[in-house]
Structure formats: C-alpha cells, structure tokens
N, C-alpha and C positions, 0 to 999 in steps of 0.2 A: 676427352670423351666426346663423340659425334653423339646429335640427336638422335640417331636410332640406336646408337647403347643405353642411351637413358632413359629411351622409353621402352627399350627391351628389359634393364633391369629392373623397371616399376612394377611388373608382375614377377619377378625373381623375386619370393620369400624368400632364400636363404641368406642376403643382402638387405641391411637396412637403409632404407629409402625416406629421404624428409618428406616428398608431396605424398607421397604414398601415407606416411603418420599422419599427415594436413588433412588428407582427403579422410579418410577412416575414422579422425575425432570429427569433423564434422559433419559425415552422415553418420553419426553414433549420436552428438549434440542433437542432430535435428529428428534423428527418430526417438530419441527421449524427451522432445518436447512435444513432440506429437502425441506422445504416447500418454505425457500427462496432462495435454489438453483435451483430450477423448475421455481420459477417466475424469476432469473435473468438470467435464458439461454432459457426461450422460450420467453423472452417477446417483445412488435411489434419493430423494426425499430433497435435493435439491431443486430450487424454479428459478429463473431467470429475471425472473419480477418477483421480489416474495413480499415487497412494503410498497403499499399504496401513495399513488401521486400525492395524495394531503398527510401522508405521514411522512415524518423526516427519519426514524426508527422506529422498530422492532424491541421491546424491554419483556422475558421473558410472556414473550408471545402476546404482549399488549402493546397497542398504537402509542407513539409519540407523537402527536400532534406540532406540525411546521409552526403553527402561530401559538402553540403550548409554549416551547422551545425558546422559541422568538422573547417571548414575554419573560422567561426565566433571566432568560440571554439577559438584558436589558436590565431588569431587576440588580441581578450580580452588578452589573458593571455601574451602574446611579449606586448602591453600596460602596464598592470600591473606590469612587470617586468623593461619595459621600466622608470618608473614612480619609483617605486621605488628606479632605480639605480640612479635616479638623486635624488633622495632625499637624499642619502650615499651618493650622492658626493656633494650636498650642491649648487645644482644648482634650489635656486626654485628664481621662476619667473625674469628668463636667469640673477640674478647676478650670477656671475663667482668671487670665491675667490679670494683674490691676494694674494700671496705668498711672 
C-alpha cells in the first residue's frame, strides 16, 4: 500500500482504519473533558474560594479554624503516644509491676 492509498482510505468509511479509530477517540476524550470542565466551573452555587485563608474547613457551613485543628492535631497524637508509653511500660488498667 503507497501513501496516497492510505491516506485516501482514512476518509473511506466503508473500511476500517486504526489512525482514523486514534484520532476519533481522542477528539471524543478531549471534547468530554472539555465539556466536563465548563460544567464544573460555571455550574449555580459553586465559588472557587468558598473557605477563608484562616480556616482549614468548611463543617456544615461553620469555620474550622487552622490553629483549632492544629491543636486537636497535636492533642490526639501526645494521647497516642501517651498510651502507648504505658503500654511499654506495662501499666494497663493502673497495675503497676512489682519488681
């Protein structure tokens, strides 16, 4: 097959063509992401900023405070660790070993 048959057969629908498949799933890919990136930045009741710089979240429509957070953060994890150290040292539910 010379190059001008194969590029005469790529507009020949009655013939199945591979670039011809290639090219058609990916102007079909990229006008379906087009299509769903226009519907998820114009669509009603969405903003592009909707939680403030000093808040870290959004919890049914009230602020979570970055340094709230933070502090939770930290709390949990001096527990965890808390907890743990008594388990290495074999203090569960306050027996104390005797030596």
């Amino acid at each position: 097959m010379t190059p001008e048959q194969s590029s005469g057969d790529f507009f020949d629908l009655s013939k199945p063509h591979v670039r011809r498949s290639m090219v058609l799933l990916a102007l079909g890919a990229l006008l379906g992401l087009a299509i769903a990136g226009y519907g998820l930045f114009t669509a009603k009741g969405t903003r592009s900023r909707s939680v403030p710089p000093e808040d870290l979240a959004l919890v049914n429509n009230r602020p979570i405070l970055r340094s709230d957070f933070m502090a939770q953060v930290q709390s949990y994890v001096m527990s965890q660790q808390y907890e743990s150290l008594l388990k290495k040292a074999n203090f569960k539910g306050g027996n104390i070993p005797m030596r």
